[in-house]
C-alpha positions as semicolon CSV with decimal commas, in nm:
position;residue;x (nm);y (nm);z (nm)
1;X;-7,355;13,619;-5,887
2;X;-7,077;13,795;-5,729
3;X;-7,130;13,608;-5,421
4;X;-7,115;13,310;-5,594
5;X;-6,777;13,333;-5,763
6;X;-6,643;13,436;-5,454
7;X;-6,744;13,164;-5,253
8;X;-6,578;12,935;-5,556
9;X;-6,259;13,147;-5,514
10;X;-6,251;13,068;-5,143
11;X;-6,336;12,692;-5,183
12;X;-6,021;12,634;-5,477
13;X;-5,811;12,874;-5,197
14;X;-5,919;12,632;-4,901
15;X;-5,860;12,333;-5,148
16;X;-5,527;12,463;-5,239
17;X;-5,416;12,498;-4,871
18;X;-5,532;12,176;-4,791
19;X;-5,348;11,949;-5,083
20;X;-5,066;12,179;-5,004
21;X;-5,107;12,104;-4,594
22;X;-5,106;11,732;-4,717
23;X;-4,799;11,753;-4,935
24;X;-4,580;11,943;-4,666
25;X;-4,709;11,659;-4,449
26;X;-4,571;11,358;-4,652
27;X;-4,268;11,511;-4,709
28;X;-4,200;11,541;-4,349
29;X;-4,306;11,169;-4,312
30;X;-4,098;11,080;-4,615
31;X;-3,798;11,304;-4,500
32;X;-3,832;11,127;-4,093
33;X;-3,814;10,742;-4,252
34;X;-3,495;10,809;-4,480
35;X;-3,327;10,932;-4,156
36;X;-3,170;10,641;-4,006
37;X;-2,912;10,550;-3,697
38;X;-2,699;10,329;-3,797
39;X;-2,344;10,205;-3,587
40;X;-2,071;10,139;-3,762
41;X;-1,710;10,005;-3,620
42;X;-1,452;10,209;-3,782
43;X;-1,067;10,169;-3,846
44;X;-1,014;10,224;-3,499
45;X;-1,253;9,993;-3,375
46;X;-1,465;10,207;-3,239
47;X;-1,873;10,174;-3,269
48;X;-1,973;10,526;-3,392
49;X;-2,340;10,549;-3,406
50;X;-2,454;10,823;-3,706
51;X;-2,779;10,937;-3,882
52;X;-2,736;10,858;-4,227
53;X;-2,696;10,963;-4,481
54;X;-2,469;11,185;-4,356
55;X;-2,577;11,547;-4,519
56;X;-2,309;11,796;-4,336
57;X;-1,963;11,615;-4,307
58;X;-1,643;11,814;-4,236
59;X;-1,371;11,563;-4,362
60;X;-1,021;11,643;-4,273
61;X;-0,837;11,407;-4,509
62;X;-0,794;11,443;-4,870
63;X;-0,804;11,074;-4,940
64;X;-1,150;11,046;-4,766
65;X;-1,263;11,344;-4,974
66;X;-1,132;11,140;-5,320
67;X;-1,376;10,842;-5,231
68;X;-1,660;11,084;-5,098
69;X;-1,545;11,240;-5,455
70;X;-1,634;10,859;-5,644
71;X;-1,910;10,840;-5,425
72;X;-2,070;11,110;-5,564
73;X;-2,189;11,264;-5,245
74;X;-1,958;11,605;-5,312
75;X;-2,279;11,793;-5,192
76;X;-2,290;11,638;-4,855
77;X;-1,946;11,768;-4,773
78;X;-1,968;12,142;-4,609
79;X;-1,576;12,124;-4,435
80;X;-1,262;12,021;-4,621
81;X;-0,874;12,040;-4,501
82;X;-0,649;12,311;-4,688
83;X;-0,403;12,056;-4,906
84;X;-0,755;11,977;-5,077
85;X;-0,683;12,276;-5,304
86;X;-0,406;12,066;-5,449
87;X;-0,558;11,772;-5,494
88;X;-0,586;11,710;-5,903
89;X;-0,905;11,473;-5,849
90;X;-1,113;11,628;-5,670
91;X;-1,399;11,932;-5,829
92;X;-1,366;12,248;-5,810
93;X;-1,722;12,275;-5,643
94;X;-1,573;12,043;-5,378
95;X;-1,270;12,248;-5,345
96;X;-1,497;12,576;-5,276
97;X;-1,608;12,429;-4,916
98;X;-1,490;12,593;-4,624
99;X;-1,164;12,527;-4,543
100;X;-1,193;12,438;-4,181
101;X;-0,792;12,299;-4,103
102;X;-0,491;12,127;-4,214
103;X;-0,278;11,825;-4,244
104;X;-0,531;11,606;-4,031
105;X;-0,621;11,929;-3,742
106;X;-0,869;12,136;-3,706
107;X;-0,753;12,519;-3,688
108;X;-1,092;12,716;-3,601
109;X;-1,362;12,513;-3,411
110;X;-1,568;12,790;-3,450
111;X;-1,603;12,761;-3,778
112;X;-1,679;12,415;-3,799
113;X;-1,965;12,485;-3,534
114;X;-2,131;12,787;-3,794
115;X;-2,119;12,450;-4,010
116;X;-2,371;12,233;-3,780
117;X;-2,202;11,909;-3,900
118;X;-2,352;11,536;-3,847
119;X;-2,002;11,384;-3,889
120;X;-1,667;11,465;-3,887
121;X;-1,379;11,218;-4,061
122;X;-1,034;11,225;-3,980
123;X;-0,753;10,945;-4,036
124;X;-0,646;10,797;-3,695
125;X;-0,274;10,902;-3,731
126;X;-0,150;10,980;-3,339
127;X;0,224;11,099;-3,505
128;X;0,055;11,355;-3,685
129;X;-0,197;11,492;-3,444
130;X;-0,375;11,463;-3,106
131;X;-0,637;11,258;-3,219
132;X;-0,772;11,174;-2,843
133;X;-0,839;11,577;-2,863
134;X;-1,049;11,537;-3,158
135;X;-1,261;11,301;-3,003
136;X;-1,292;11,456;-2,663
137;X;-1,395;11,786;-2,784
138;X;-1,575;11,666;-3,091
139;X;-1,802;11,450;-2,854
140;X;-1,839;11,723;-2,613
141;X;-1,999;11,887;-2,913
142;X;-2,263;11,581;-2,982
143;X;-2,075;11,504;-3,324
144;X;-1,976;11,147;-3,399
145;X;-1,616;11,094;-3,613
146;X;-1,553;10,850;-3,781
147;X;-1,132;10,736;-3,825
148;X;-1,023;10,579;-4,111
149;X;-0,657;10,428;-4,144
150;X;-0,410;10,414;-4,484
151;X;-0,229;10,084;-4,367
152;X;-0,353;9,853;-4,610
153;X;-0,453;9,765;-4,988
154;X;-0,760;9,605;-4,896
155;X;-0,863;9,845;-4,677
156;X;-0,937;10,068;-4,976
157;X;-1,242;9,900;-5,083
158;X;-1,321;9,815;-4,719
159;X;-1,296;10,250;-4,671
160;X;-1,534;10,272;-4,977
161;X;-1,804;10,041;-4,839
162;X;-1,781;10,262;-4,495
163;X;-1,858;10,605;-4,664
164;X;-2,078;10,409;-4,934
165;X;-2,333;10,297;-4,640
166;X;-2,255;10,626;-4,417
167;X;-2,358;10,852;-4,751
168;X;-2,601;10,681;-4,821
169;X;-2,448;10,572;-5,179
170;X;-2,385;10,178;-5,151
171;X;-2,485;10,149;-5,499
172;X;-2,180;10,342;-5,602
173;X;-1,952;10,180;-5,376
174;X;-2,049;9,885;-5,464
175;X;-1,910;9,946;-5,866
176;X;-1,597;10,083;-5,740
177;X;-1,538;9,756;-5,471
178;X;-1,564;9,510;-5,740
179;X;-1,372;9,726;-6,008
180;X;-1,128;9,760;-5,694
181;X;-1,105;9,386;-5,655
182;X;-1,132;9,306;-6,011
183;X;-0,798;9,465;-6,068
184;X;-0,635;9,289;-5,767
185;X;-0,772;8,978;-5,880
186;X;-0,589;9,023;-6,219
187;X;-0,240;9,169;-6,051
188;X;-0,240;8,803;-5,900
189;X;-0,271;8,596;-6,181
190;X;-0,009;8,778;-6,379
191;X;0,217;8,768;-6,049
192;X;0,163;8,413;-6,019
193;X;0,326;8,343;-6,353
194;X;0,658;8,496;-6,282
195;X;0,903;8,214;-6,193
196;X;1,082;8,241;-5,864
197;X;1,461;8,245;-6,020
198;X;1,287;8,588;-6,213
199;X;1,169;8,750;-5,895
200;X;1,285;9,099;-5,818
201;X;1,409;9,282;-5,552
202;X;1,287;9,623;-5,497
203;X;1,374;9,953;-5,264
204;X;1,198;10,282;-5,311
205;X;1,311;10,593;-5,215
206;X;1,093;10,897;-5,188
207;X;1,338;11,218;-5,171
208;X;1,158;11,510;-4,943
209;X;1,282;11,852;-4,856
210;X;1,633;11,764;-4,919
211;X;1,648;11,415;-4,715
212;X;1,606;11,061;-4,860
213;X;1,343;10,876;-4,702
214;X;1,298;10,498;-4,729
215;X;0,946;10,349;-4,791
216;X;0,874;10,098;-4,539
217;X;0,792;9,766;-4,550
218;X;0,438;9,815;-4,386
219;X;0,387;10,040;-4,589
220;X;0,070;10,030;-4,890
221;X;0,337;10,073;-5,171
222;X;0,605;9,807;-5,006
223;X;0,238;9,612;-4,993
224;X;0,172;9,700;-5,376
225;X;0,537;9,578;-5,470
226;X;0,500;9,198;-5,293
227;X;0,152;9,182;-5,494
228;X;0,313;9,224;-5,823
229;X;0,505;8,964;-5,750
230;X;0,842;9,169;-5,623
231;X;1,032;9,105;-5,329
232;X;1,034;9,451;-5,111
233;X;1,369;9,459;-4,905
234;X;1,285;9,745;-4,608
235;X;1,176;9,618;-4,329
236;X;1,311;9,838;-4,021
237;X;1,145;9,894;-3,677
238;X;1,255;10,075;-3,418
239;X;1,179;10,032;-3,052
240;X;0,914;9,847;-3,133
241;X;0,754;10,110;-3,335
242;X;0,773;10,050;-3,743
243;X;0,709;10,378;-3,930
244;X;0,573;10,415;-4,313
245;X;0,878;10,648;-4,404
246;X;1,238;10,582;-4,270
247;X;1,558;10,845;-4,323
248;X;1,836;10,738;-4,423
249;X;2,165;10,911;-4,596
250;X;2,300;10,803;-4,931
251;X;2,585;10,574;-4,783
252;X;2,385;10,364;-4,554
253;X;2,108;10,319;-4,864
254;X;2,427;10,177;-5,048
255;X;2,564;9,982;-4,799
256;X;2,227;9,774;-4,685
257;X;2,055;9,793;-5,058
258;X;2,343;9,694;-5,276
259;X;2,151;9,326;-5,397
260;X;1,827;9,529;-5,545
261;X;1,789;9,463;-5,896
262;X;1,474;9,781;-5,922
263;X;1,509;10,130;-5,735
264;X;1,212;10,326;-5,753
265;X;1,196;10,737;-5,686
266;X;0,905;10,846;-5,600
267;X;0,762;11,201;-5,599
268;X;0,573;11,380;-5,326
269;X;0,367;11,641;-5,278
270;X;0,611;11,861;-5,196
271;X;0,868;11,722;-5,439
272;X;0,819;11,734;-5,793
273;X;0,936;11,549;-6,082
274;X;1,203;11,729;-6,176
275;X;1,387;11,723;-5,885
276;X;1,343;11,310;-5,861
277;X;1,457;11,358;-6,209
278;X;1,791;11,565;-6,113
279;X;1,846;11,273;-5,805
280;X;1,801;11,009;-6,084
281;X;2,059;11,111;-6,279
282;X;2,312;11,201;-6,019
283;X;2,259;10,824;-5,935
284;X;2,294;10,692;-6,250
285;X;2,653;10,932;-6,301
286;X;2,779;10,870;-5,919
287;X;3,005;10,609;-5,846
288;X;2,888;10,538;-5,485
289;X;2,554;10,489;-5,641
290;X;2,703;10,204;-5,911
291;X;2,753;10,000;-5,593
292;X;2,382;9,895;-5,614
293;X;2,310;9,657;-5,893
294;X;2,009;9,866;-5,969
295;X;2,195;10,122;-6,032
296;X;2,470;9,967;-6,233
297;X;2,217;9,808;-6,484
298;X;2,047;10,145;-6,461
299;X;1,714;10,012;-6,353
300;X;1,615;10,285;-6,153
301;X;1,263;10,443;-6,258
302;X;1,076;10,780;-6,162
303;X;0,694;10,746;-6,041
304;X;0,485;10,948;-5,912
305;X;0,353;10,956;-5,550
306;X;0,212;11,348;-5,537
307;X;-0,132;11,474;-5,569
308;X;-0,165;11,577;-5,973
309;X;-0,447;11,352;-6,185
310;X;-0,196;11,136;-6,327
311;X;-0,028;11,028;-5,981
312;X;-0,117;10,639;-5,890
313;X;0,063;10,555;-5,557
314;X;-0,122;10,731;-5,283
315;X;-0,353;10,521;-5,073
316;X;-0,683;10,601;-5,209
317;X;-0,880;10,460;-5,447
318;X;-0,584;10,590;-5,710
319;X;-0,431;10,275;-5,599
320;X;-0,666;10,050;-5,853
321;X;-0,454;10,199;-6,133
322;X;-0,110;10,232;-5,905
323;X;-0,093;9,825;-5,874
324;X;-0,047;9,798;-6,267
325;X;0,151;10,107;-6,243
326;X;0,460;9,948;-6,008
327;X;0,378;9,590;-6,154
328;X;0,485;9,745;-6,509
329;X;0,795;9,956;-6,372
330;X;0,955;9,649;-6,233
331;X;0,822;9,335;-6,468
332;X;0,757;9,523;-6,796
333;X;0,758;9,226;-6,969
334;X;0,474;9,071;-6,779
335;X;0,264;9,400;-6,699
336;X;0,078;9,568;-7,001
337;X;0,096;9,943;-7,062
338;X;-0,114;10,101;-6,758
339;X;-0,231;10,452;-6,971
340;X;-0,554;10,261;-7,068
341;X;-0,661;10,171;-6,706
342;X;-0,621;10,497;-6,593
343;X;-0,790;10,680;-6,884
344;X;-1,081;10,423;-6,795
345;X;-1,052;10,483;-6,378
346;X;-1,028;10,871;-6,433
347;X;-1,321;10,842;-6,678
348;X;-1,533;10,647;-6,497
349;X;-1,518;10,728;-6,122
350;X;-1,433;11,099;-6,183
351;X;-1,547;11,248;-6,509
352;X;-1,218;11,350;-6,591
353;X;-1,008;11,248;-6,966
């Protein structure tokens, strides 16, 4: 008898091992197919070839982590810059991964080695950092990067569908690309109502560190501004080269900017509101000023640029909510009330009220 149950005991172990040998098996088989190469042409156009989805990315820019953010695919992030920790939008679990650099560079290579990442994303900025470096010694490594760029409005959607298909998370990217384009798509028909004799004239001016820089006409704002239906007046290139930001002191602003009928401060991430708010009204007081028409009719409006929740104008998917944003600052009469559409976007894409 005793024989007998332990023979049974042995035949449920040996059963047991088997189903179990069979599981472990599938799941291998399972885990093999959903590996995939794909090759992608990024913002650079250059063909990166990655196995997706992506499960260990170190991610060096904080508007890259913002869609990763929408995307949902936090988790598959293991290396972040150190200005994520000020980002408003983005979790506090995605905040917690190792901080591996800053402002586009990569301070410890070390660490992002103890990381064993399958991708590395960076923006392809060559004023702000070697980025021939990055790819030399990242590829010496074995791991791919992929460069986005922040020149455009449409290439905010076009960024999404990148990391959507990298992550694995096209289904999500998907929702965000036609919200994206919805909103765009509704911009235009309100912009295409304005009559021509109504059409503004716009400058923005984004006071850092003590210096009054000019946004440029390339840049995603100036781009923002000419969708509303505005007419954006900076347009300066120098040596060929055409930056996003241009400095400039007060007279010269006055003397080339006198005909715009909107100014618009915007804050940074290293300058708050109150200071825009102290410049504003030194504007507003200040003779020299009065010699733009702006000025005079005191059309000159504060909006914010800088990295808290409520901050539209960065180029990143905030930017659904920042076209109604600058369409309602300089056509209020045409542009509804914009605190709706970003209750809805902060809601919906990143859990937040």
């Amino acid at each position: 008898m005793e024989m007998r149950w332990s023979g049974l005991i042995l035949s449920v172990v040996l059963l047991l091992a088997v189903v179990s040998a069979g599981c472990v098996g599938n799941s291998t088989e399972t885990s093999s197919k959903a590996m995939n190469e794909v090759t992608v042409k990024d913002f650079s156009g250059r063909n990166v070839t990655v196995k997706v989805p992506v499960q260990r990315a170190v991610v060096l820019s904080t508007s890259a982590l913002e869609i990763i953010q929408l995307l949902n695919a936090s988790e598959q992030v293991v290396g972040i810059p150190r200005e994520a920790q000020y980002d408003a939008l983005l979790s506090e679990s995605l905040k917690n991964k190792t901080v591996v650099g800053a402002r586009l560079k990569i301070d410890d290579w070390e660490k992002v080695l103890a990381l064993k990442p399958d991708l590395i994303i960076d923006l392809d900025l060559k004023k702000f950092y070697n980025v021939d470096e990055l790819l030399n010694r990242s590829a010496s490594y074995g791991i791919p990067v992929v460069l986005l760029r922040e020149d455009k409005l449409e290439d905010i959607p076009r960024a999404v569908s990148l990391l959507g298909q990298l992550f694995g998370k096209e289904k999500e990217a998907k929702a965000f690309d036609d919200y994206f384009n919805e909103q765009v798509k509704e911009v235009r028909a309100i912009a295409s109502k304005i009559p021509a004799e109504k059409r503004k004239k716009v400058v923005m001016i984004q006071p850092i560190m003590g210096k009054l820089y000019l946004v440029n006409g390339n840049d995603v704002l100036a781009q923002a501004v000419r969708l509303v239906g505005a007419d954006y007046l900076v347009n300066l290139t120098f040596n060929g080269y055409t930056p996003v930001r241009v400095p400039m002191d007060r007279e010269k602003i006055i003397a080339s900017y006198r005909d715009a009928d909107v100014v618009i401060l915007l804050t940074s991430a290293v300058t708050p509101y109150d200071q825009v708010e102290k410049l504003r009204k030194e504007m507003l007081s200040d003779e020299a000023w009065r010699g733009i028409k702006a000025v005079r009719d005191g059309n000159v409006v504060i909006l914010r640029a800088d990295m808290g929740k409520d901050s539209f104008l960065r180029w990143s998917p905030r930017l659904a909510v920042g076209i109604w944003v600058i369409g309602r600052a300089i056509y209020p009469d045409y542009y509804p009330d914009w605190n709706e559409k970003a209750k809805e976007f902060l809601k919906r894409f990143y859990g937040l009220s």
